[in-house]
Structure formats: C-alpha cells, structure tokens
Backbone as CSV, one residue per row, in Angstrom:
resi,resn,N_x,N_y,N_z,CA_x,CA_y,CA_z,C_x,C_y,C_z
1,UNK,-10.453,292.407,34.247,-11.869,292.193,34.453,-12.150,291.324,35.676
2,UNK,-11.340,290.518,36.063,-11.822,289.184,37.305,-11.316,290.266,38.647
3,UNK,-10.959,290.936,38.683,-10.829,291.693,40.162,-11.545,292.757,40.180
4,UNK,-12.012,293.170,38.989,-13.286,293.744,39.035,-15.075,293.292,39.309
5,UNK,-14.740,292.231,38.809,-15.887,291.440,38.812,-16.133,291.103,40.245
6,UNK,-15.363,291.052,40.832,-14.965,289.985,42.243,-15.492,291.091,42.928
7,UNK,-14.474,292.095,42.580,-15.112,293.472,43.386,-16.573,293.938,43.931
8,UNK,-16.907,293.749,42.824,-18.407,294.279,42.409,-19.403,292.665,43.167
9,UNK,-18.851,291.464,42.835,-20.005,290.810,43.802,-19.664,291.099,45.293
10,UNK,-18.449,291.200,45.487,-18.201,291.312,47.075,-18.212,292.018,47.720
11,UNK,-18.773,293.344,46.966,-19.363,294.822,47.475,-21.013,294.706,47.412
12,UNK,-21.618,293.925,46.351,-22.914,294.026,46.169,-23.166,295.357,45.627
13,UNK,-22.291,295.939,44.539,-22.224,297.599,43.976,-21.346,297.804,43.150
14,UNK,-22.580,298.520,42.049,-21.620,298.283,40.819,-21.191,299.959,40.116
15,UNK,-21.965,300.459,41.533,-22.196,302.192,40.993,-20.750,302.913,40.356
16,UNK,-19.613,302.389,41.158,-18.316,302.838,40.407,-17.837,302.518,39.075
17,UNK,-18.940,301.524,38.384,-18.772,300.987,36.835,-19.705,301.591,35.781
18,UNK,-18.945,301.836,35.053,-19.735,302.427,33.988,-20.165,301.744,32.681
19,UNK,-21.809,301.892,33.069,-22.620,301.170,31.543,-21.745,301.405,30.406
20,UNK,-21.445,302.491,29.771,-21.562,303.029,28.632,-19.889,302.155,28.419
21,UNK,-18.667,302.388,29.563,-17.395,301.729,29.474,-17.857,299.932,28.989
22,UNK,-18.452,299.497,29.638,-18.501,298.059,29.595,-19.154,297.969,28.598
23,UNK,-19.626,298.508,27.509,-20.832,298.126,26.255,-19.743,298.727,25.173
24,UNK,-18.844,299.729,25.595,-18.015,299.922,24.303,-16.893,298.712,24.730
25,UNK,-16.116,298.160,25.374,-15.300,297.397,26.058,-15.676,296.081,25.036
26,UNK,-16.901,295.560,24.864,-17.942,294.711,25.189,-17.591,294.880,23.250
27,UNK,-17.779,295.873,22.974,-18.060,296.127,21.119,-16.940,295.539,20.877
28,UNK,-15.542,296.033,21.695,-14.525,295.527,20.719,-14.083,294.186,21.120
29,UNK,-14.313,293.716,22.400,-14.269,292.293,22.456,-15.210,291.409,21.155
30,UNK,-15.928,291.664,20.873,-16.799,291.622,20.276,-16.043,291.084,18.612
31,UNK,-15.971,292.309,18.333,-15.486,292.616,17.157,-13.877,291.310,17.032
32,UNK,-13.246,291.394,17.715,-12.193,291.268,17.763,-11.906,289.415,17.833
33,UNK,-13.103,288.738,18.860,-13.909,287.486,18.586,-14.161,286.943,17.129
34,UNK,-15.206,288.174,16.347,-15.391,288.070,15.589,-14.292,287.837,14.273
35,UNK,-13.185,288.675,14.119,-11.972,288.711,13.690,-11.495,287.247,13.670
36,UNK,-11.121,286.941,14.944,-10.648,285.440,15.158,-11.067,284.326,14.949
37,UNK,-12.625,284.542,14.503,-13.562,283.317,14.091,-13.318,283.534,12.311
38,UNK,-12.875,284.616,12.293,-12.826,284.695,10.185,-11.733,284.052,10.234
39,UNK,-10.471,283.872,10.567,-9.571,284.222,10.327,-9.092,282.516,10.873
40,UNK,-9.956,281.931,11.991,-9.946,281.109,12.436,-8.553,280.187,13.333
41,UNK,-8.427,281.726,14.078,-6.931,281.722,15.088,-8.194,281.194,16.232
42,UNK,-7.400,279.896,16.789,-7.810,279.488,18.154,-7.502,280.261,19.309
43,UNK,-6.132,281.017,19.853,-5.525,281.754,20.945,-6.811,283.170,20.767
44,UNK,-6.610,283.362,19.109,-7.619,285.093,19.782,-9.076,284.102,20.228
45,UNK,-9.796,283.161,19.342,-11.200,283.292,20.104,-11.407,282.743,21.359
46,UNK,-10.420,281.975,21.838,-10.362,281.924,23.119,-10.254,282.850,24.176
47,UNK,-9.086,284.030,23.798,-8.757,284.911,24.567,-10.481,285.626,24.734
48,UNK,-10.939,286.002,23.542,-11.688,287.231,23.062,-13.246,286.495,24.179
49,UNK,-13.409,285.262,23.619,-14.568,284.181,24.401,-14.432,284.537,25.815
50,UNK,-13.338,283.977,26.106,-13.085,284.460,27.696,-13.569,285.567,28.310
51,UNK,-12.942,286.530,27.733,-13.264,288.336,28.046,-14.493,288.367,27.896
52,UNK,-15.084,288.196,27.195,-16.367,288.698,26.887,-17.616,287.690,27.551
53,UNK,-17.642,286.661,28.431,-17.927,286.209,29.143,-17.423,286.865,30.334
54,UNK,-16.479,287.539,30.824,-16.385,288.197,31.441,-16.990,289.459,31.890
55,UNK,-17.087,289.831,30.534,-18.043,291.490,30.274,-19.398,291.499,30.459
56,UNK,-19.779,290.019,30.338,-21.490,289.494,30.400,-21.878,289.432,31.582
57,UNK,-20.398,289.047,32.536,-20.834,288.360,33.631,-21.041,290.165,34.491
58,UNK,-20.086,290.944,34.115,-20.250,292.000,34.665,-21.544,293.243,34.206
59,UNK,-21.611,292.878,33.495,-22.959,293.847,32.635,-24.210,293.280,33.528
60,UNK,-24.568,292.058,33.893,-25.052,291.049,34.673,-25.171,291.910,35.988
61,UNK,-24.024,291.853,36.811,-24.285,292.515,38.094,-24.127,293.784,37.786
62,UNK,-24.060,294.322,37.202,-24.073,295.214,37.395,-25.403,296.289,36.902
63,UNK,-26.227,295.616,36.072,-27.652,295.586,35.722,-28.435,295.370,36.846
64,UNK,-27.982,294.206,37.882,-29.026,293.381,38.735,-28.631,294.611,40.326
65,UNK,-27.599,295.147,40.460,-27.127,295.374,41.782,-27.292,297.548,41.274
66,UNK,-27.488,297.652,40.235,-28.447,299.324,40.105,-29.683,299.122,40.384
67,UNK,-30.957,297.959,39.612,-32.019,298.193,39.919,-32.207,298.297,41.598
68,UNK,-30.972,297.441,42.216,-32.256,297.113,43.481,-31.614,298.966,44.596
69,UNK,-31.132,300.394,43.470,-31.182,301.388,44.201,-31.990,302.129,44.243
C-alpha cells in the first residue's frame, strides 16, 4: 500500500486504482481488525490499524484526485 499511495500523490492520479479493489481490500482489513480486537492480539490490531489507515489514506486521494477530472 505505501508505494502505492506515494504513487498516486506523486502523480496527482489515481485513475489506475480501483474503487471497488480498495473498498473490498478495506472490508477485510476491516474485518480482520475487528477479529484482533475480540480476540485481543496486539501484533494483528496493529498490523490491521496500520493498513487500514493506509486504505483511508488512499480512498482519500483517490476520491479527491477523480473529482477534479
């Protein structure tokens, strides 16, 4: 996700990313967060926290850098 992300601000273009990839991506980070908060493993909700702050940050530009086509 971070050389993607990087990608996408340092192109200003997010057209090669796909909504629908990053919102299912996004479910199982999600889910999987969720898992680690029942279960109350520190390594997954960290890992899962991470990623999915990641996925936000990219859903983000990549929301903000379609409208302005």
């Amino acid at each position: 996700m971070v050389p993607q992300l990087h990608s996408i601000w340092k192109r200003k273009s997010a057209r090669d990313v796909s909504l629908a990839m990053i919102l299912i991506f996004g479910l199982g980070v999600v889910l999987w967060l969720t898992y680690g908060i029942m279960i109350r493993s520190t390594p997954v909700i960290v890992a899962n926290g991470a990623t999915l702050a990641l996925i936000l940050a990219t859903m983000a530009l990549k929301l903000r850098y379609d409208r302005r086509r």
